[in-house]
C-alpha positions in Angstrom: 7.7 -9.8 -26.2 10.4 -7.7 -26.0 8.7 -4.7 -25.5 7.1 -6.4 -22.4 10.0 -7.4 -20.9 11.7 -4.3 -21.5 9.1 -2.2 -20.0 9.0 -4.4 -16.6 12.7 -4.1 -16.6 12.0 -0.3 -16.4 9.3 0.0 -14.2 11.2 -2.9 -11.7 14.7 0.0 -11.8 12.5 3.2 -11.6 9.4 2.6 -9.0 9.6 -0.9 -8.0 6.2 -1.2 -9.7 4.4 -0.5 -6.7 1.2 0.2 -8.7 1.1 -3.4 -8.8 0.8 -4.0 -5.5 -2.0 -1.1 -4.7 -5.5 -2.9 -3.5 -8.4 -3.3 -6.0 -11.7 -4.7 -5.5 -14.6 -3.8 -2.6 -13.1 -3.5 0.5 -15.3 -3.2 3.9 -12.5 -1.7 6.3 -13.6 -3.4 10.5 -14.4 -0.8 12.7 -10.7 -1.1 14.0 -8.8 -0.5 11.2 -10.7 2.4 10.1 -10.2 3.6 12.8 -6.7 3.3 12.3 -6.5 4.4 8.8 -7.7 7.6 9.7 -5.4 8.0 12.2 -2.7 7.5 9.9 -4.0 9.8 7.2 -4.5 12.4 9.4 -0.8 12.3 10.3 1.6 14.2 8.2 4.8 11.9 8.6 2.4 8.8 7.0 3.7 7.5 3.5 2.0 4.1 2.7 -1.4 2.4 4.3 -1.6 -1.4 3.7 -4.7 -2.9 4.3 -6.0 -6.7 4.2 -8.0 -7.6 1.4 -10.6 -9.0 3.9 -10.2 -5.2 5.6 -9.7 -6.3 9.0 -5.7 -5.9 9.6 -3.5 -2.7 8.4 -0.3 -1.0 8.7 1.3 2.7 8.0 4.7 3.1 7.5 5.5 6.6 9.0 8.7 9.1 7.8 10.4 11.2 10.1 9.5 14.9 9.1 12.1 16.5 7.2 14.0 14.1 5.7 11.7 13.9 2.4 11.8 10.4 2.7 11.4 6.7 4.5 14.3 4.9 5.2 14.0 1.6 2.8 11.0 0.9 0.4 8.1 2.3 2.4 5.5 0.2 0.6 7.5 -2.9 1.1 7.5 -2.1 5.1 4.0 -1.3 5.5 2.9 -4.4 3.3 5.3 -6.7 5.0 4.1 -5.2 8.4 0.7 -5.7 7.7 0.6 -9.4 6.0 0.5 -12.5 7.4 1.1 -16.1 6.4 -2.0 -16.4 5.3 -3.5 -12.7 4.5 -2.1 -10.8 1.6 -2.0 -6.9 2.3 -2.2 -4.2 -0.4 -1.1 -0.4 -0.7 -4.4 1.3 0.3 -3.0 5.2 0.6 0.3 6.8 0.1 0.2 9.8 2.6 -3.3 10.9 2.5 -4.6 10.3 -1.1 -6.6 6.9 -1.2 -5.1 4.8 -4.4 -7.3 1.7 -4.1 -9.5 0.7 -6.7 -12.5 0.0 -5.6 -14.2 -0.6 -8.9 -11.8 -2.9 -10.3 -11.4 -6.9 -9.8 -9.8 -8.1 -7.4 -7.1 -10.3 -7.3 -7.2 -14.2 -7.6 
């Protein structure tokens, strides 16, 4: 038990744990958002892609070029941006490299 907790304590001070929050499962993106999504990864400024689970809402959080950097938790804003009430969003890219896991189960 203590090993458990002490590695969440690390990964919650050193990355947030934002592996957690990357999508899993099959995912049909709508015509829109891929649209979208390629859009964003075509753009160099883009750090994080959220997509709906159900693939039909998204948001990119763009960085201003130069600084290295967002301002604040970039995977926090595009998740935050792209969710709803009642649709969860997950990471789906972080700049142009696709981290979902489409073979894996999805969440509950």
């Amino acid at each position: 038990m203590y090993k458990i907790t002490t590695f969440l304590v690390i990964c919650l001070a050193v990355s947030g744990c934002t592996n957690l929050r990357y999508g899993k499962g099959p995912l049909t993106l709508s015509p829109q958002v891929q649209a979208g999504v390629t859009r964003a990864m075509e753009s160099y400024t883009t750090d994080t892609i959220a997509v709906s689970a159900d693939g039909q809402r998204m948001s990119a959080t763009v960085c201003k070029p130069g600084l290295g950097m967002c301002r604040g938790n970039a995977v926090d804003m595009a998740i935050r941006n792209c969710s709803t009430k009642t649709v969860k969003c997950y990471v789906y890219a972080r700049g142009s490299t696709i981290v979902w896991d489409f073979d894996a189960k999805p969440d509950p």
